[in-house]
Structure formats: C-alpha cells, structure tokens
ROBA-890857 format. One record per residue (C-alpha): residue number from 1; residue in three letters; x, y, z. Coordinates in pm, 1 decimal, m for minus. Each point is the difference from the previous one (the first is absolute). Layout:
BEGIN
{NUM "ALA" {X Y Z}}
...
# end
This chain:
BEGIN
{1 "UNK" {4959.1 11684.3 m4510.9}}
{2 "UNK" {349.7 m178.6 m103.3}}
{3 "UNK" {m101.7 m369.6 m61.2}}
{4 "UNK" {226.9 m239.4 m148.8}}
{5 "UNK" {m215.6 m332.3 121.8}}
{6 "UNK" {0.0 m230.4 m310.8}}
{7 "UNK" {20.8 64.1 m322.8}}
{8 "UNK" {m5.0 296.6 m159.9}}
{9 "UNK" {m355.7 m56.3 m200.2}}
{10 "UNK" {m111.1 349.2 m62.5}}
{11 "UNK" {371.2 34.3 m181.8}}
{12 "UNK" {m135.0 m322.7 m185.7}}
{13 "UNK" {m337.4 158.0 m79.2}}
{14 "UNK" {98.2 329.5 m87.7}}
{15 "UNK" {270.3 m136.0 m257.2}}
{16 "UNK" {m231.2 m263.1 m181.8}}
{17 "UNK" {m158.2 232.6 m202.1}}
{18 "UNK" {m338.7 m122.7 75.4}}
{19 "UNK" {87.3 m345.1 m111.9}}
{20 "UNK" {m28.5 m180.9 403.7}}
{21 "UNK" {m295.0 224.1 113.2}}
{22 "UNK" {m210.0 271.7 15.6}}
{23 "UNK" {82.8 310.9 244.8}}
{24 "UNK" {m348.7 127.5 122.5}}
{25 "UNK" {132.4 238.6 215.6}}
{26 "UNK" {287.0 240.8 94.5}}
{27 "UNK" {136.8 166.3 277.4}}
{28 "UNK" {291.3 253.6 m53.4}}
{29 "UNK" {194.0 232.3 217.9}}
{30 "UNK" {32.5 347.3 m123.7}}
{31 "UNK" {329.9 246.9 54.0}}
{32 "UNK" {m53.4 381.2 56.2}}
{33 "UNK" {120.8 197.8 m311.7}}
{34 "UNK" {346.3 155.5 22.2}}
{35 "UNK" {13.9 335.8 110.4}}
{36 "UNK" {216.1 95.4 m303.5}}
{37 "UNK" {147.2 m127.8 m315.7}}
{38 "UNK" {277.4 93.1 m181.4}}
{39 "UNK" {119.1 m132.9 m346.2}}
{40 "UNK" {308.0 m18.7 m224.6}}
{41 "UNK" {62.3 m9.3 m346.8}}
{42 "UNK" {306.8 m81.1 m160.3}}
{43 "UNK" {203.9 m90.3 m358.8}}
{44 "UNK" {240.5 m183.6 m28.6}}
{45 "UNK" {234.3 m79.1 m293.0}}
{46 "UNK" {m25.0 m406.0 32.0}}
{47 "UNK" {m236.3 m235.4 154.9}}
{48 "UNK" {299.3 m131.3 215.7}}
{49 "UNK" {31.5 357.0 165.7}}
{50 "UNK" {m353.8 2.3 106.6}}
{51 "UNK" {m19.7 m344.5 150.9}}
{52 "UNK" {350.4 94.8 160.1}}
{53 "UNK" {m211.8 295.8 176.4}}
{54 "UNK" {m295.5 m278.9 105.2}}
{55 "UNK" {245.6 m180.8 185.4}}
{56 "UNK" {213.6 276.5 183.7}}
{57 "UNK" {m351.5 207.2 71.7}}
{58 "UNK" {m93.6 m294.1 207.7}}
{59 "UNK" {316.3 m59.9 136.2}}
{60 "UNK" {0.9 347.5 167.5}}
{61 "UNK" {m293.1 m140.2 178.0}}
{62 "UNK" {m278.4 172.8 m162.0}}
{63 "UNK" {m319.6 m207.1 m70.1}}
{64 "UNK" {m178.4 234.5 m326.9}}
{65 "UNK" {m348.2 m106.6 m31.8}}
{66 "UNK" {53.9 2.4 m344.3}}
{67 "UNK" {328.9 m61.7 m244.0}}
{68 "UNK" {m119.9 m59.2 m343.3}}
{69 "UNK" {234.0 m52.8 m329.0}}
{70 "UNK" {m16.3 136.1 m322.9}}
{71 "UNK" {187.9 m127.1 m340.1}}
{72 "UNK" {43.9 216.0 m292.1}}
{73 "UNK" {m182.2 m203.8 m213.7}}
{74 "UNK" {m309.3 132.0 260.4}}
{75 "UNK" {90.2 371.6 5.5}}
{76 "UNK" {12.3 29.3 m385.0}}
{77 "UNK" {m350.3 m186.5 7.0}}
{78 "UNK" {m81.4 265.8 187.4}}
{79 "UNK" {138.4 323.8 m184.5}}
{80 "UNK" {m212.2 m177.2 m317.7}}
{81 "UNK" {m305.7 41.7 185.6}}
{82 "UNK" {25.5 349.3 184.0}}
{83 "UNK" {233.4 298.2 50.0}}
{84 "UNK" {306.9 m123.4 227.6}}
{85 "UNK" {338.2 87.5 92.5}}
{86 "UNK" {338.8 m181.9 133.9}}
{87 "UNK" {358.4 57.7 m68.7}}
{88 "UNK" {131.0 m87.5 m292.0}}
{89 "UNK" {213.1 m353.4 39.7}}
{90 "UNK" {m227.0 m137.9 292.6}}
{91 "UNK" {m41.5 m348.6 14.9}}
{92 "UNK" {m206.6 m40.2 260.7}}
{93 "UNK" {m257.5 136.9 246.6}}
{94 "UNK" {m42.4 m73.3 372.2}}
{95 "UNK" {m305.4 170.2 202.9}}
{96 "UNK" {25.4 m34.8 356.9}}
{97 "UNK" {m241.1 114.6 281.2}}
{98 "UNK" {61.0 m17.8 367.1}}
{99 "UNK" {m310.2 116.1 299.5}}
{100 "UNK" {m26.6 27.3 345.8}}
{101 "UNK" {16.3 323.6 173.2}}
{102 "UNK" {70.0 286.2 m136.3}}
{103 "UNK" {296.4 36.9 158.7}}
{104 "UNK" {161.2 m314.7 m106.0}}
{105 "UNK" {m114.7 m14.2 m332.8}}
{106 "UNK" {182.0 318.2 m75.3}}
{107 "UNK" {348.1 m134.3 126.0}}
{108 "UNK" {m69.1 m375.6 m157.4}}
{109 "UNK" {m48.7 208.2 m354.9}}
{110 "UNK" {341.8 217.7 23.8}}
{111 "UNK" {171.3 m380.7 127.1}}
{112 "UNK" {m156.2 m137.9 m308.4}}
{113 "UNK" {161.5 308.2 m234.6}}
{114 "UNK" {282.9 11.6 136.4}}
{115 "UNK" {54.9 m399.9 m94.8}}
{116 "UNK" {m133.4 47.4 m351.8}}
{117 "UNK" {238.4 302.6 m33.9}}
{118 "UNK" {294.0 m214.6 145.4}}
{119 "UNK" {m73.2 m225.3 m301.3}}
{120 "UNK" {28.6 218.7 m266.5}}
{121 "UNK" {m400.0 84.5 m60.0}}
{122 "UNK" {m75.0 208.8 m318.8}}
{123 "UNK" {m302.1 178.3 151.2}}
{124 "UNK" {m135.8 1.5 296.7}}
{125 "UNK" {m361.6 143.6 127.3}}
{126 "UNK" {m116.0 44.9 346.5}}
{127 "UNK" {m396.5 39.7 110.6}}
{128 "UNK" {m60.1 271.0 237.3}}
{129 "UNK" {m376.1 m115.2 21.9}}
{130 "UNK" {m263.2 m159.4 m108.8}}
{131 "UNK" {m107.8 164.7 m284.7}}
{132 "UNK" {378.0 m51.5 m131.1}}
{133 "UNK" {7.5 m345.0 141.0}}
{134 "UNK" {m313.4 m81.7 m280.8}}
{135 "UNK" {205.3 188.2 m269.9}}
{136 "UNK" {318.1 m211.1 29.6}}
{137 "UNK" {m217.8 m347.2 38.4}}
{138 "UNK" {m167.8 114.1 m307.3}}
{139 "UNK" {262.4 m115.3 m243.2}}
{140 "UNK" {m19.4 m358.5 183.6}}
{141 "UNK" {m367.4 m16.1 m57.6}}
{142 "UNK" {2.5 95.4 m329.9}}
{143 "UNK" {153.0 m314.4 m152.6}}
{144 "UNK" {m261.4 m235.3 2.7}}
{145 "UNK" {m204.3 230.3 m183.5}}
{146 "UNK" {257.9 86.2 m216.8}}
{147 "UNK" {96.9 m325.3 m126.8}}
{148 "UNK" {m304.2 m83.0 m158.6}}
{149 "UNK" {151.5 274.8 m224.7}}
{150 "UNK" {257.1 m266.9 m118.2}}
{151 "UNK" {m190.5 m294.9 m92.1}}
{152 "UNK" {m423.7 m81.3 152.3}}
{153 "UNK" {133.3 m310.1 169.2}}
{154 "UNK" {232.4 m92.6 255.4}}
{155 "UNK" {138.0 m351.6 211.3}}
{156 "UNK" {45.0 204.6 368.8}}
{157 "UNK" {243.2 m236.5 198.3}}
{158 "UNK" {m9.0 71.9 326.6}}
{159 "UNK" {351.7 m199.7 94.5}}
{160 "UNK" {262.7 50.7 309.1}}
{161 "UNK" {365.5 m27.8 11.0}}
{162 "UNK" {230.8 62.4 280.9}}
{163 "UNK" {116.5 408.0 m1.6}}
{164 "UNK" {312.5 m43.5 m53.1}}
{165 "UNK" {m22.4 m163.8 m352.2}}
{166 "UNK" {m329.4 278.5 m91.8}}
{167 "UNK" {270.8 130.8 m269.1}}
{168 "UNK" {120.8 m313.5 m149.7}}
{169 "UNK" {m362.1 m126.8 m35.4}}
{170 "UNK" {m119.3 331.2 m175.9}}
{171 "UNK" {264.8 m63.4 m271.7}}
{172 "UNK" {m75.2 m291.3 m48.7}}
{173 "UNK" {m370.1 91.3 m36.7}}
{174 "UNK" {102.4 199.5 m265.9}}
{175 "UNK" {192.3 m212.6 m169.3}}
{176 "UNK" {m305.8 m238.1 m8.1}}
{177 "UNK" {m206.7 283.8 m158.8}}
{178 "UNK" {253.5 17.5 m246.0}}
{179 "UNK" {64.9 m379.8 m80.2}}
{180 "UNK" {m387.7 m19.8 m78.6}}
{181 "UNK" {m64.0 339.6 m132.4}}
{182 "UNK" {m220.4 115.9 216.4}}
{183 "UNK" {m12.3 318.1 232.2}}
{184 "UNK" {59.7 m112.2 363.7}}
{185 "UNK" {2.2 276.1 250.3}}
{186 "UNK" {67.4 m54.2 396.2}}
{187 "UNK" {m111.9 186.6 311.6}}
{188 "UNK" {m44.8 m86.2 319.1}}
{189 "UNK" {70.5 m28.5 413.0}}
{190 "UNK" {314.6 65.8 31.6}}
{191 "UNK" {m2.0 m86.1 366.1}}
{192 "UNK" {m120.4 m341.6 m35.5}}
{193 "UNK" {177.1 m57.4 m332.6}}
{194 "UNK" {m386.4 m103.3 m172.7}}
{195 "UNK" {68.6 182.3 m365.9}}
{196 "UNK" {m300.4 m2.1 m184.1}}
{197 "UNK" {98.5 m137.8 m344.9}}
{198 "UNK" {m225.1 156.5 m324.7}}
{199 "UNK" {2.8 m222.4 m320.6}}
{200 "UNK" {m178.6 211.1 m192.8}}
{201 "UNK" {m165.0 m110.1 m344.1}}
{202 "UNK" {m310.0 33.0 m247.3}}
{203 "UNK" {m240.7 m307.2 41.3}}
{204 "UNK" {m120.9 55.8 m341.8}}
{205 "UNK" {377.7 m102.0 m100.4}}
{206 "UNK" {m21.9 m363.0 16.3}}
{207 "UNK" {376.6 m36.0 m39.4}}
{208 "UNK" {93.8 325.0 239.6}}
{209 "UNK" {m195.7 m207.6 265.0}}
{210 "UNK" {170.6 m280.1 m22.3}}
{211 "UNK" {315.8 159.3 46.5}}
{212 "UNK" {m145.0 169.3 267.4}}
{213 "UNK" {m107.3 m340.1 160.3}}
{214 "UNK" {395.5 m113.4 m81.1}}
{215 "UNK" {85.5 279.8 204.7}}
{216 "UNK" {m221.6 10.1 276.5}}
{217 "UNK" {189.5 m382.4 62.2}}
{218 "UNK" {339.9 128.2 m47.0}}
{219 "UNK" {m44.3 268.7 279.5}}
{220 "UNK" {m123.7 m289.8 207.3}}
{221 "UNK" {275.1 m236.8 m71.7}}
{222 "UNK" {287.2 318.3 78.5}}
{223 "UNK" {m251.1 120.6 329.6}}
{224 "UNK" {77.6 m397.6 172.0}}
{225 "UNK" {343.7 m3.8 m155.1}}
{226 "UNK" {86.9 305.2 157.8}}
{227 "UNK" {m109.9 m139.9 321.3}}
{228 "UNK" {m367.2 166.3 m9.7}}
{229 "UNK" {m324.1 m108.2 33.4}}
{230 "UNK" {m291.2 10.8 m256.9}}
{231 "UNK" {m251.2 233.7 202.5}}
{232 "UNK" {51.6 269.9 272.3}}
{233 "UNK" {m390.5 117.7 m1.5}}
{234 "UNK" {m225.9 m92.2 m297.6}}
{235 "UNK" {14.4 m370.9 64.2}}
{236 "UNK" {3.1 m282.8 m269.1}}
{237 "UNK" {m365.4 m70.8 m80.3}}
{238 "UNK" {m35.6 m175.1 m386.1}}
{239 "UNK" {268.4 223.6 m170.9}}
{240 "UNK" {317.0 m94.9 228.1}}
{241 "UNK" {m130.0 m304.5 85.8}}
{242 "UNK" {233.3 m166.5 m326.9}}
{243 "UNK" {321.9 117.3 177.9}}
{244 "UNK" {m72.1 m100.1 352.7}}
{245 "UNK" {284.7 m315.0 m60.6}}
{246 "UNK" {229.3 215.0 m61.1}}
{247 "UNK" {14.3 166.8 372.1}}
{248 "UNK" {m173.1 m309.7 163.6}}
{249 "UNK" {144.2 m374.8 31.7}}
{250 "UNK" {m209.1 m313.2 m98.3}}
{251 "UNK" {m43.7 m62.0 356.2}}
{252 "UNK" {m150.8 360.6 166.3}}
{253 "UNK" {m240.7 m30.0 m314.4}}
{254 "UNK" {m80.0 m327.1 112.7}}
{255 "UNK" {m62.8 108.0 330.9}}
{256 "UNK" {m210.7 317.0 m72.8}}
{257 "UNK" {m217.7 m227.7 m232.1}}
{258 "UNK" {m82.6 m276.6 296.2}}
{259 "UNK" {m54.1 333.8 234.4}}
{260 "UNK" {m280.7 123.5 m291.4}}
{261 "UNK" {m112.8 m360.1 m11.6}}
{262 "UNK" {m113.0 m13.2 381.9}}
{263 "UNK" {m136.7 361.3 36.8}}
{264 "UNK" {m204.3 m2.3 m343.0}}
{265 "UNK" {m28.1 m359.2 m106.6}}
{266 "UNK" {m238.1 64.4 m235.7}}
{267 "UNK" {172.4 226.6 m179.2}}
{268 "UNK" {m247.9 311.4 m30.1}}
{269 "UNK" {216.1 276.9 193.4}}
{270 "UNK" {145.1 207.9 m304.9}}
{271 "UNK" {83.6 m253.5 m220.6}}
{272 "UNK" {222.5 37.7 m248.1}}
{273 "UNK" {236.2 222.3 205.7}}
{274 "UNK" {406.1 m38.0 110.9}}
{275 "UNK" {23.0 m411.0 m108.7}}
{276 "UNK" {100.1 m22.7 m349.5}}
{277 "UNK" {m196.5 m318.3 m59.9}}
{278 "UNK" {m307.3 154.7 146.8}}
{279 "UNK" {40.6 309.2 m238.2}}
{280 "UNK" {2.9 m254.3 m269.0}}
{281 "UNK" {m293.4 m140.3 142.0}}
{282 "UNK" {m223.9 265.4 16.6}}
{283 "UNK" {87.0 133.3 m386.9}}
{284 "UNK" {m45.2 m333.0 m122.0}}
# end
C-alpha cells in the first residue's frame, strides 16, 4: 500500500550499504514480462548526435526500457577483440530497446528511427525478434570482456551527469585519459545520464597506476563540476569514499556520521565503508 507516514527508513536502509543495519528479509513485487521487445541500433558520427537522439526519443514520449551509449574509444575495444562492423567515421553508438505489446513496440521502434534518421544517423539496425534483438545487444556486451584486451586492470566509475551535458563530459573524459596517458573508455545509460567511466591500466606498472589513480580523481572532480554526482548504482564503499567532499558539504557529512553514530554505535556494521576517516580507520 502507498504509505508516506514518517520517514522514509527503508530508503535510509537500503542506501547505507549495510553500514546502519542488517536486512534479514525481503519482500518484492514482481511485473509480468513484456509481451514483446524491440531494439535499435544506431551510429552516429559524434557523441553530441547521439545524446541529441536520447533527449528528442524521450521527448516524443516514448519510455525505452533500455538507451545505452557507446564511445569510439569502446567500439574499437571491441573490433580488437572480435570480428565487428560500423561505418566508417562513427563516433558513437546508441542501443535502444523499447517492450510492451507487440503492437506498440513495433510503432515505438519506427518513432525511434525515424528520430535517429532526422539526425543524420550513419547506420541504423532494426530487430525484428528476438533472436536479432540478442545479435544487436551483442556488441554492447562484448566490451567488458573485451577490454581486458587493453590492459588486465581497470578503475570502473560508475558516475551521473545531467543528459544534456552526456557529450561535454565524454570529452572531457577523454581528455583526462589523455592528460595522464592512460586509456579511458566510457559507456553507459544514456537515459539516466550514469556513463560508466573505464581507467584502464596494468597493476604491475607501478607508475601506469598511479596515473590511473590521478585519473580516476580527475573524472571525479569534472563529474561534480559538471553538475553530477559521484555514483548512479555501484555506491561508494572504500574506493570513492576519498572523493565524497567533493559532492557532499561539511555539514550533510556531519549529519550522516551522527545518523551512523545512533544506529551502530559501536561501530561493527561494515566498517570501513562511505566515511573517509573510517576507511582510514579500518586500513590502518
């Protein structure tokens, strides 16, 4: 039932990442699947074009259940690590999926086309199944896997920043990568704006990894300058936990830290995680 007595504690709880209690039980409502899916790719020639499409797709009212982002940078990870194809001067990728019945989904994927067409796509494919709906996803999945490829290690930043500045934060993403010499690839939820930011580097490079740790805190410092925050999923656990001043004043630490205090005075509820003192703490 709607209940908006109080406040919101199982917000609270669910957010604390285990460092205010311990969830013993839960109780979740499922959704039927959607009768059909249908999904989208397309290439553009610039980042700027593809986050263009983002924005007008959902201004035509459609709600995809997926919109995911691509960079260059990602795509010729990819072609490295197993036989791909996209036109020649793309810049960018966008993958978008929209269900419901199978009626609808068929019209929502044309309205989506027809949008990416309007803004001067390169390429554009169009599921008629399932079986083609895998095939298209399958150059999306493949980049994890394919940046290992690249260097053994990576610093995955899983950072937001409002849509309409998705372009002007990939740039500058890159430009990090190239200030510290290090490859830094970006993909991500398009929707949402969270870009998942790959450092990537060799941890048996004591100097690479540094850099890499210089610029894994650049991408922070641009993410809250371009009015972002420092987490859309992952969390900040021990890694992030250094940066949290950057996105959060003196005085919400100070209140999250007397809020820890009275749930878990003593301290033994995942210590060490999202306070940067208590990080300290625990590797001391």
């Amino acid at each position: 039932v709607k209940n908006v007595v109080g406040y919101d504690l199982t917000r609270l709880m669910v957010g604390s990442e285990g460092t205010l209690g311990i969830i013993t039980e839960i109780v979740l409502k499922l959704i039927p699947l959607p009768e059909a899916r249908r999904t989208v790719l397309v290439f553009f020639p610039t980042v700027e074009g593809a986050s263009l499409a983002v924005t007008r797709i959902l201004a035509q009212g459609l709600l995809p259940s997926a919109m995911e982002l691509v960079d260059r940078a990602c795509l010729d990870c990819v072609a490295k690590a197993k036989p791909v194809e996209f036109p020649q001067g793309t810049g960018a990728m966008l993958l978008v999926e929209v269900d419901g019945s199978r009626l609808s989904v068929q019209a929502e994927a044309h309205k989506v086309a027809r949008v990416c067409q309007a803004l001067g796509s390169l390429e554009l494919r169009l599921s008629q199944d399932d079986s083609q709906a895998e095939s298209l996803w399958g150059m999306r999945k493949a980049i994890s896997p394919a940046l290992a490829r690249i260097r053994p290690h990576r610093l995955n930043e899983d950072v937001v920043v409002p849509r309409s500045r998705l372009p002007l934060a990939m740039e500058r993403f890159r430009e990090i990568g190239e200030l510290f010499g290090v490859p830094v690839v970006t993909f991500g939820h398009a929707g949402d704006g969270n870009i998942h930011v790959n450092v990537l580097y060799d941890r048996s490079d004591p100097e690479e990894a540094t850099r890499a740790q210089r610029a894994a805190e650049a991408v922070m410092k641009a993410t809250v300058e371009l009015g972002g925050s420092l987490s859309g999923e992952h969390g900040i656990g021990t890694t992030k936990a250094q940066f949290l001043p950057m996105e959060l004043s003196s005085q919400a630490l100070a209140l999250m830290r007397s809020i820890k205090a009275l749930l878990d005075p003593k301290g033994i509820l995942n210590p060490g995680k999202i306070f940067p003192e208590m990080v300290q703490g625990a590797e001391s």
